[in-house]
Structures are given as C-alpha cells and as structure tokens.
C-alpha positions in Angstrom: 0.0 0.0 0.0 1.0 3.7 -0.5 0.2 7.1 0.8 -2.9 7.2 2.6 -3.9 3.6 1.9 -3.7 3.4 -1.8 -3.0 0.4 -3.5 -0.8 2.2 -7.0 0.0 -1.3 -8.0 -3.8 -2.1 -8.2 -4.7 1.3 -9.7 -1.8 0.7 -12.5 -2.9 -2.4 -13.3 -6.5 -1.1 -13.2 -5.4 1.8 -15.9 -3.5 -1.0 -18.6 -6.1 -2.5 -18.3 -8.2 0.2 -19.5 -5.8 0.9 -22.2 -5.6 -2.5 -23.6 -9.6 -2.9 -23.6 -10.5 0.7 -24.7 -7.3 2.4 -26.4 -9.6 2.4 -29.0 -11.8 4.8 -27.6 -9.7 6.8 -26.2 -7.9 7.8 -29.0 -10.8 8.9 -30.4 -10.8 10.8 -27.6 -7.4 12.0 -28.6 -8.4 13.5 -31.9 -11.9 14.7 -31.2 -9.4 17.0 -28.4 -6.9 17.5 -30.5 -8.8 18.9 -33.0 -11.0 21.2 -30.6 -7.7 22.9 -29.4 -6.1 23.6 -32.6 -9.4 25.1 -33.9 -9.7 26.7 -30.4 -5.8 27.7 -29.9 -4.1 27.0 -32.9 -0.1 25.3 -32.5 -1.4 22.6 -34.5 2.1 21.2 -35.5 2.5 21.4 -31.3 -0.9 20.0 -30.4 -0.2 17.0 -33.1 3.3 16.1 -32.0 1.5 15.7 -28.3 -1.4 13.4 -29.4 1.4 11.2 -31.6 3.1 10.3 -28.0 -0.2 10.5 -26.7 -1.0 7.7 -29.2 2.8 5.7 -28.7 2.0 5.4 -24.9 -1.6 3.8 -25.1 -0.5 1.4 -28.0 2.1 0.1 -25.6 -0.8 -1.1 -23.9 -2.9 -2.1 -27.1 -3.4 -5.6 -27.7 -4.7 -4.8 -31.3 -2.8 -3.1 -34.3 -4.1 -0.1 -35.2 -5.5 0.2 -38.8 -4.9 2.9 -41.1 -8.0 5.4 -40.9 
C-alpha cells in the first residue's frame, strides 16, 4: 500500500487494463481534443506532435494493431 492507503500497483494495473480494452476509444478521444484545441488555440504542428506520443504510450498497452483510418 501507498500514501494514505492506496493500493498504486492495483490502480496501474486497473489503468493498462483500461488501455488495452478501450485504447480504441480513447484515441478517439485524442483527436476529437486535438482537434478542438487547434481550432480553439491553434499550434497545430505542437498540439499534433503531443497526441502522436499520446498515441505511442496507449498502443504500448494495445493488444490490437491499429488500422490505417
């Protein structure tokens, strides 16, 4: 247990699991924010570098390939 009687080994394996069942959906997520803050901000070169590691660190976690969209 940590801090304040959190289990962080249970809540990390709680949040790959997340990733591997949803990564899906959460990069939709990705790009439906992305491109609200580039309309919203602009930086898009910025803002689209960001989501691509976004992207790199959930498919660590992906058990499915992506496919091209």
């Amino acid at each position: 247990m940590g801090a304040m009687g959190i289990d962080f080994d249970a809540l990390k394996n709680k949040a790959e699991e997340a990733l591997r069942e949803h990564g899906d959906k959460i990069e939709d997520g990705l790009d439906k924010a992305s491109e609200f803050a580039k309309e919203k901000f602009g930086h898009g070169d910025q803002i689209d570098s960001v989501t691509g590691k976004a992207k790199d660190f959930i498919n660590k976690y992906d058990e499915t390939p992506d496919e091209p969209k």
